[in-house]
N, C-alpha and C positions, 0 to 999 in steps of 0.2 A: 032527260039525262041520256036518254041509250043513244039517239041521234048527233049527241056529241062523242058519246063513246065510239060510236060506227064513225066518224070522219075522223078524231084520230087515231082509231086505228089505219083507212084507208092511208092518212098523211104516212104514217110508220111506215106502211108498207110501199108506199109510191117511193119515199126518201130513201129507204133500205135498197130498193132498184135501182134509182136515180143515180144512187152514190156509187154501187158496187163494181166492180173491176168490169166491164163487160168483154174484154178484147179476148181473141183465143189464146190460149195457154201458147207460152216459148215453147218450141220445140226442141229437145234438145239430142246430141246423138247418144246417151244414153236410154232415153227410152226407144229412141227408136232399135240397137240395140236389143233392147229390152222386151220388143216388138216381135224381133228377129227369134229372142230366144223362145217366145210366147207361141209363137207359130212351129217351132220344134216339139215344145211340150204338148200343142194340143193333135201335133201327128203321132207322138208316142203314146197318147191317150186313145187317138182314133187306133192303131196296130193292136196295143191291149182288150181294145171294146171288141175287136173284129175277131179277134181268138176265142170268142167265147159263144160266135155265133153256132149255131147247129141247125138243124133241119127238124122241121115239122113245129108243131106249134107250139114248143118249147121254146125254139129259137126265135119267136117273134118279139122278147122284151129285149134279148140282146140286140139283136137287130134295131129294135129302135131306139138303143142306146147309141149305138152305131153313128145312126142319123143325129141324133142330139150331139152326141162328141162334134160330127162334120159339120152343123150348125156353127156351130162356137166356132171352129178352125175355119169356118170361112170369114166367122166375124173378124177374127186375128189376123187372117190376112188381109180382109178392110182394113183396119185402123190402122195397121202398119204402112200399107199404101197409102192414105190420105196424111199419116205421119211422115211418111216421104215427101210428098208432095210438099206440105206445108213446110220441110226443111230449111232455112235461111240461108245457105250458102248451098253452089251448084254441086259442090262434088266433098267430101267429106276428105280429112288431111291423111297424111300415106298412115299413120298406125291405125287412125278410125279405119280406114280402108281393110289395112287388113286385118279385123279385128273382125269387120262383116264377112270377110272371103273367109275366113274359117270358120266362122256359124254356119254359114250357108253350104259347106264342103259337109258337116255333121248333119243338116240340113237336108244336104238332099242323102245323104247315106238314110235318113230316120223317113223320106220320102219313098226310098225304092222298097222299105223294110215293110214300109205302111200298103204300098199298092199291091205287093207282092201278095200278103199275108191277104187282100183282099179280093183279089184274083182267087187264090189258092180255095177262098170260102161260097164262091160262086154259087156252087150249088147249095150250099146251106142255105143261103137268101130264098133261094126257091124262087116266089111267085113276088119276091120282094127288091130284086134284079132289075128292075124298071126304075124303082127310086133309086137304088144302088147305082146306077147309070146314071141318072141326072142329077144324083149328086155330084158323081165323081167328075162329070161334064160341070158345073160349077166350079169345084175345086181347082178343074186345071183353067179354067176363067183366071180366076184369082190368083192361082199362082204367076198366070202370064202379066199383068197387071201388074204383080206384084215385082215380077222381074222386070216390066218396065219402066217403072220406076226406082229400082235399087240401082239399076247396070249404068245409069249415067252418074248418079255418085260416089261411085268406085275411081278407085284410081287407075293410071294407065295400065300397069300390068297387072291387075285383080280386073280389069275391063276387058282384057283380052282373053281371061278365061273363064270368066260368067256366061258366053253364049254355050260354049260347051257345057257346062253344068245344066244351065237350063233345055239345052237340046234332050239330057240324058232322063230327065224330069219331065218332061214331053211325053219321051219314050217308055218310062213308067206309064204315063198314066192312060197312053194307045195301048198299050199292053193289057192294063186291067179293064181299060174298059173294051175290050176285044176278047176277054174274058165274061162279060156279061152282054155280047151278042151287039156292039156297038161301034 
């Protein structure tokens, strides 16, 4: 009896596979959107974590709180870049358009708030200023990434002033990380 019960189970489970939807999910500009707004929350998440750093070995859980928040925030700016990527149409319609240029305007204001405050904590990091660095070297990876793949589904004129934004968002994050000797 069990060696029937083991095949159909196996059937159950083979048919369950067989039949299920396997293609990737629509993409749609809502989430990416959604994506956009995800990658805002998890820098105002990194600025809060970064306020609480201090010095000496009190500061070493905030500190690797720090690193767990910029974890996550690089992950959000993955999925939103591979959710670009995967978009169905080359360029988003003018209200989608500007719907992203004003996220990304709050965007980078919650960017320069974020690098700033983590400059500003340099020396609290201490001897933790190396990760802090290659993090922040990560981060501005991903953001480039990420802007290269947003700035060609803008529209004409929200396309003409995304390389400014992301020049300025550049210039954050030379800054902080020249801030930690890099």
């Amino acid at each position: 009896m069990r060696p029937f019960l083991l095949l159909v189970f196996i059937l159950t489970v083979f048919f369950n596979y067989a039949s299920a939807d396997n293609t990737l999910p629509s993409v749609s500009f809502t989430r990416i959107l959604k994506g956009v707004s995800n990658i805002q929350d998890g820098t105002v998440d990194l600025t809060h974590n970064t306020g609480y750093v201090i010095s000496g070995p009190l500061g070493v859980a905030p500190a690797l709180q720090v690193h767990s928040t910029a974890v996550k925030l690089h992950k959000r700016l993955k999925s939103t870049s591979d959710l670009l990527r995967a978009f169905p149409t080359a360029t988003f319609s003018p209200p989608q358009s500007l719907q992203v240029a004003l996220k990304m305007l709050s965007l980078q204001v919650a960017v320069r708030k974020s690098l700033k405050t983590t400059a500003a904590k340099a020396d609290a990091f201490g001897e933790l200023s190396p990760i802090v660095q290659a993090t922040l070297l990560q981060l501005r990876h991903d953001t480039a990434v990420f802007g290269q793949e947003l700035v060609p589904r803008l529209g004409r004129f929200e396309r003409l002033l995304a390389p400014a934004l992301i020049k300025m968002i550049d210039g954050y994050f030379k800054d902080a990380l020249a801030a930690f000797g890099g």
